[in-house]
N, C-alpha and C positions, 0 to 999 in steps of 0.2 A: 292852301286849298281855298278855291272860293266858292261860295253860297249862289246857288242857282236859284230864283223863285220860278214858280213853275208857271207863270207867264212868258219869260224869259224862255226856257229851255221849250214851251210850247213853240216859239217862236224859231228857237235855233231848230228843232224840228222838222219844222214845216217843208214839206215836198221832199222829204230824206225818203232814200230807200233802205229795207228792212236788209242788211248783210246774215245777221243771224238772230233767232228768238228761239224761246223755248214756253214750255208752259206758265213762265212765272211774268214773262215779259219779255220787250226788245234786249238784245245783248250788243248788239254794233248796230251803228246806221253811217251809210253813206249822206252829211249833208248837202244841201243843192249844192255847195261851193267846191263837193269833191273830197271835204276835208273827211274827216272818221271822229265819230261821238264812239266809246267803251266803255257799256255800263258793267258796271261790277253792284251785286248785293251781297250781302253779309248770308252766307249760309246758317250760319250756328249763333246762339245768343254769345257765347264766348267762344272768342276767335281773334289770332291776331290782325285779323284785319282793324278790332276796335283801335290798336294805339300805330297799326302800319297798313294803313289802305292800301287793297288792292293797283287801285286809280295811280297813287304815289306810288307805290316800288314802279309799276311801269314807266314812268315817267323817270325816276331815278334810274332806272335800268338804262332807258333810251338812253339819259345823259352820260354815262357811265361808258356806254358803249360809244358816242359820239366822242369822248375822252382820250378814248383807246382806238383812234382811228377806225373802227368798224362801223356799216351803216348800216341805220336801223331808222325808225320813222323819228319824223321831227315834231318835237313836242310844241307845241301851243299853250294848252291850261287844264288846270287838274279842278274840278267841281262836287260842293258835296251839292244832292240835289232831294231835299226834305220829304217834296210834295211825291216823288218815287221810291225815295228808302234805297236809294243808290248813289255809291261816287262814279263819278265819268272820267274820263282824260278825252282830249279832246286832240286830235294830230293829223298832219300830212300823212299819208301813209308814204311807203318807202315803194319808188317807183320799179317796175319791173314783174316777170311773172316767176312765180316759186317752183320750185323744180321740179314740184309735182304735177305742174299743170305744164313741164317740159317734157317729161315722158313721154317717149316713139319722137318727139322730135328732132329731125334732123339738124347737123352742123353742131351737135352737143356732144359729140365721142371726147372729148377732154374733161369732160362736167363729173364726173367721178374720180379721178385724180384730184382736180385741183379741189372738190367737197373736202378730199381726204386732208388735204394741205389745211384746209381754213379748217378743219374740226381740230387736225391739231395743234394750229394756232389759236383757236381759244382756248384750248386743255393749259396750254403754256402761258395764256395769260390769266391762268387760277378763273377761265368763266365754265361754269357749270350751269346748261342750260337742258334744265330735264322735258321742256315741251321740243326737244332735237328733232324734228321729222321733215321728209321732203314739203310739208305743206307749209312750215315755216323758216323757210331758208328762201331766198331770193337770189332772184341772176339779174341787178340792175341794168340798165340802159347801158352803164358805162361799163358791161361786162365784169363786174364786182358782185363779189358774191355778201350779202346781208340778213339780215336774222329779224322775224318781226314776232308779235306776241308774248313779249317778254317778260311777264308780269312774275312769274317764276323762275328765272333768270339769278343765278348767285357768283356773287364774287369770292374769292381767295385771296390774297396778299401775294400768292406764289401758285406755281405751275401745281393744277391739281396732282392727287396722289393717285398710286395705279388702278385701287380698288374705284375712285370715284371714277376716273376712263373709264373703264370695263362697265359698267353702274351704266354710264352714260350713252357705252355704244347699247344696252337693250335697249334703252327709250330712242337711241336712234333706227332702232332695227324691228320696233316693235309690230308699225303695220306691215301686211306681207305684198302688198305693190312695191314699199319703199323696198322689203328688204331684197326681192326679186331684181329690181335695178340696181340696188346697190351691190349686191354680189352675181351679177351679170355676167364678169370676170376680175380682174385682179387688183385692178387699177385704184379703187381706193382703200385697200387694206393699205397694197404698196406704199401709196404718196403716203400715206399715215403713219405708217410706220417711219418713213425714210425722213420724216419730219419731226421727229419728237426723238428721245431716247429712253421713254421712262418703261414703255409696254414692249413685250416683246410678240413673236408673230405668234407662236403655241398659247399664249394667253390668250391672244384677240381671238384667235381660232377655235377657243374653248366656250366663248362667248357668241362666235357667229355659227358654229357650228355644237349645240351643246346636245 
């Protein structure tokens, strides 16, 4: 992680536009060059972010996933920044628009089947991503589907266990536009199930219907 002075990041700054903020400060900015500044600040005086910054898991995550064949944004450099009381990561972001900003669009009658396919090829490769929602999943250029915001992102050694699936379709079903499209009809319980063998449908059912 490297040390930003805040002449420097006034500089990387400059003519960015604000992606998100809240009462405490900016939280992402687009800089002129396109690229994505992600501030992180410490919530609590003790927290694991003291010995595993925010900044860092995302950036290990990216790599992680970049690892395992899945796309996700391309890391650049991870910044501790004094003169803010924030770490950054600084990246490409990952081309393409997230699925939630595909709703009512047309030519996407496949896009829940094949959600279902890639949710349970990360279940199978032990990745547990509880921020799961249409607003971070992407449909790239290249017709591949990709994961961003992954600062919360965990791995396993092995294909998660049932209770963690199940855990993990609420947080994908949590807002109710997501879960309206995603059970629109049958299509991505089906490719889900017909892709894994660990859950069965009375399970998933108990969970999208409770």
């Amino acid at each position: 992680m490297q040390t930003l002075d805040h002449i420097s990041y006034l500089s990387m700054r400059e003519d960015a536009d604000v992606l998100e903020a809240d009462g405490k400060g900016d939280k992402v900015l687009r800089l002129a060059d396109g690229s994505i500044l992600k501030l992180f600040r410490r919530k609590r005086l003790l927290t694991s972010a003291l010995w595993a910054p925010y900044a860092k898991r995302f950036a290990d995550n990216c790599r992680a996933l970049q690892e395992r064949k899945i796309e996700c944004p391309n890391i650049r450099r991870i910044y501790r920044i004094p003169s803010i009381e924030r770490d950054a990561v600084h990246y490409d972001p990952l081309p393409g628009r997230t699925l939630r900003q595909l709703l009512g669009v047309e030519g996407n009658d496949d896009l829940r089947a094949r959600l279902g396919e890639f949710i349970a090829s990360l279940h199978d490769h032990g990745i547990y991503f509880r921020s799961a929602h249409l607003g971070n999943l992407v449909l790239t250029p290249h017709n591949t589907l990709g994961l961003i915001d992954v600062a919360d992102l965990r791995f396993q050694g092995k294909p998660l266990r049932k209770s963690l699936r199940l855990r993990n379709f609420k947080h994908i079903l949590r807002y109710r536009q997501d879960r309206e499209w995603l059970l629109q009809d049958k299509q991505f319980l089906e490719h889900y199930l017909n892709s894994q063998q660990v859950c069965n449908e009375h399970e998933l059912n108990l969970v999208l219907n409770p």
